[in-house]
Structures are given as structure tokens and as C-alpha cells.
N, C-alpha and C positions, 0 to 999 in steps of 0.2 A: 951821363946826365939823362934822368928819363925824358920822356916826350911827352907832349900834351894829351890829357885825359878825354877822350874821347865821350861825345854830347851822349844823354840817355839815349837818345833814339837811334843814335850811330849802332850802340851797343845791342839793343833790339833788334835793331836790321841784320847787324851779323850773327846774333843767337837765331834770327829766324832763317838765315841762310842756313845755319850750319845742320839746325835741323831739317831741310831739307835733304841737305846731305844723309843724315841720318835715316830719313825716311826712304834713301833710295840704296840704302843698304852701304855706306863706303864705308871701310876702316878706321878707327879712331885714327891712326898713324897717319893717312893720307889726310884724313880732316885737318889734323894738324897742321900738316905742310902746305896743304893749299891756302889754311888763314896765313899762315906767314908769309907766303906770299901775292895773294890777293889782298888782303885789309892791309890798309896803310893809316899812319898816324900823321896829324901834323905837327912838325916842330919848326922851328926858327930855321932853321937848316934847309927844310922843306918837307918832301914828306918820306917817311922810313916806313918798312916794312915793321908788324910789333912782334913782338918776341915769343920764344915757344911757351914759355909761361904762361903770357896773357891768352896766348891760344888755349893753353890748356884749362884757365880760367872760363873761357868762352864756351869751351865744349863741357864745361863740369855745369855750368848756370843753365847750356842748350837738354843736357840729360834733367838737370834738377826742374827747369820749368818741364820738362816734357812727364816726370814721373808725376807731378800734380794734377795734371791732365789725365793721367792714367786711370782716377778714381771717376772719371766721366761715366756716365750709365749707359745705358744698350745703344741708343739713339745715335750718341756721340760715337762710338765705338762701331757702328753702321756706317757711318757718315765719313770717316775715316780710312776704314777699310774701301767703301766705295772711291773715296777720292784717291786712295794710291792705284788700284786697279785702273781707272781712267790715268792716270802719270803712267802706269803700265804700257797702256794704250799709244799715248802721246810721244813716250821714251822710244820705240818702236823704230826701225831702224828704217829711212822711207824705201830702200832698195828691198824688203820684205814688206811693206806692207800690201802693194800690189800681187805680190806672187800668191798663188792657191795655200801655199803654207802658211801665211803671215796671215792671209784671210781666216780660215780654221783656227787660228791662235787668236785674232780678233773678237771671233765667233764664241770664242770658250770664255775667252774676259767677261765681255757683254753677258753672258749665261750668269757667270758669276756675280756679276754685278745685279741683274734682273733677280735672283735667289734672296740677295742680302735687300735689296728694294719689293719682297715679296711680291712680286710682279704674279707670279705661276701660284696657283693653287696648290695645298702641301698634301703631299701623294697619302693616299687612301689603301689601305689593306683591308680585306675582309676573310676573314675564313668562317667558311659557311656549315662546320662541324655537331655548333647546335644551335639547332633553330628558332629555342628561343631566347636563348644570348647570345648570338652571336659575337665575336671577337673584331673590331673594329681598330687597326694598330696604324697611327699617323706617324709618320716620320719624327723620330726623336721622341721617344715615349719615356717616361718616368717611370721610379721604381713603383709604384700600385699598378700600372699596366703591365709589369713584368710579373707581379705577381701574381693577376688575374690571368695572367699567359701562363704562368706555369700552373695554376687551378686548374684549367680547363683542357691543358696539355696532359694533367696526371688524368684526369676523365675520358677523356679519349682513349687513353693506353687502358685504363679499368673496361672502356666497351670492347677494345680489341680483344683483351683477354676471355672475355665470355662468350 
């Protein structure tokens, strides 16, 4: 006999658990097992654990909401990225967090995070070959900067040859 249908926001709550789950990297298989045993349903009986079914329900609605979100823009996708880094952070085991290792492991999160919140200025190159265009190459350059680089790369190998 099934069991009573569980309230929308029941359901909410445990699609947003499970992605949580998801977000911290675990196994569909174990996602499974721990709904079946953690989510419980009530019936008249009182309350049962739900079935691997509905679990597997749970985690198909936890991936389908989560791939709609996927079409999110840069911002979103910042914002995200930053927030698992910090659960990085938080997940951290407290017997490393005090030791010189767990602090350098800290220290690189934080970095990471400060990069994706554009905290630091984006690194500058310059090569000073001609003077008066100089080659001016930022971090992460496009394909017209590569081409301007390889212009001014064939020019240089034409001055060495003379």
C-alpha cells in the first residue's frame, strides 16, 4: 500500500538537500541510499523510509532542476564557483585547519576565490621589441591578440635575419 504523498515543500527541501549532496561531489549510488534512509514518509502506520524509486525520482528532478540553472550567465556561475570554494573551506577537517598545511590549503582557496571576485589586478606583459607598438599581452588573450603576436613574432625573426 503506498504511503502518503509528501507536501511540495517536503519535496523541495529534499531536491535541495540532494543537491547539496551533488555539489559536494558524492555518488549517485550513495545519494540513493542515504534518501532511503534519511527521508521518511508519513503513513498511518507512522513513518517508513521511501523507496529507491522515489529516490531515484528525487535525484532525476535534483540533476533536471540543477541543468536549468546551468544556462545561468558569468555572474551566476562566479557566484557559485565562489560558494563551493568557501563549503571547501568550511568542509575542512578542524584537526588541519590549525596545522601550517591546512593554513597554505586555506591560503590557496582564499587566492582562488579573490581571482574569481577579481580582487588582483589582471597580469600585464609587455614586450618591448618595437617601440612603437609595442606588444601589450593580459592574461587570457583572444584569437586577434594571437595574431597580432604572431605579426610582430614573424617581424622580429625578419630583423634577426638581417
Amino acid at each position: 500500500m503506498p504511503g502518503a504523498k509528501a507536501t511540495k515543500i517536503e519535496t523541495e527541501r529534499r531536491v535541495f538537500i540532494i543537491q547539496g549532496w551533488i555539489i559536494n561531489g558524492v555518488p549517485d549510488y550513495l545519494i540513493l541510499k542515504q534518501c532511503e534512509q534519511q527521508f521518511k514518509n508519513q503513513t498511518k502506520d507512522g513513518e517508513k523510509p521511501i523507496g529507491l524509486r522515489q529516490a531515484k525520482n528525487l535525484l532525476a528532478k535534483a540533476y533536471e532542476i540543477w541543468h536549468e540553472n546551468q544556462v545561468a550567465d558569468v555572474e551566476q556561475k562566479r557566484a557559485l564557483a565562489i560558494a563551493g570554494l568557501k563549503q571547501d573551506i568550511r568542509n575542512m577537517k578542524d584537526e588541519f585547519k590549525g596545522t601550517p598545511r591546512g593554513m597554505a590549503v586555506i591560503n590557496n582557496i582564499k587566492k582562488e576565490i579573490h581571482k574569481l571576485e577579481a580582487l588582483h589586478p589582471a597580469k600585464k606583459v609587455v614586450f618591448q621589441g618595437d617601440k612603437d607598438n609595442p606588444i601589450i599581452v593580459e592574461e587570457g588573450f583572444g584569437p586577434e591578440k594571437e595574431a597580432r603576436l604572431r605579426q610582430l613574432a614573424a617581424k622580429a625573426a625578419e630583423a634577426l635575419k638581417q
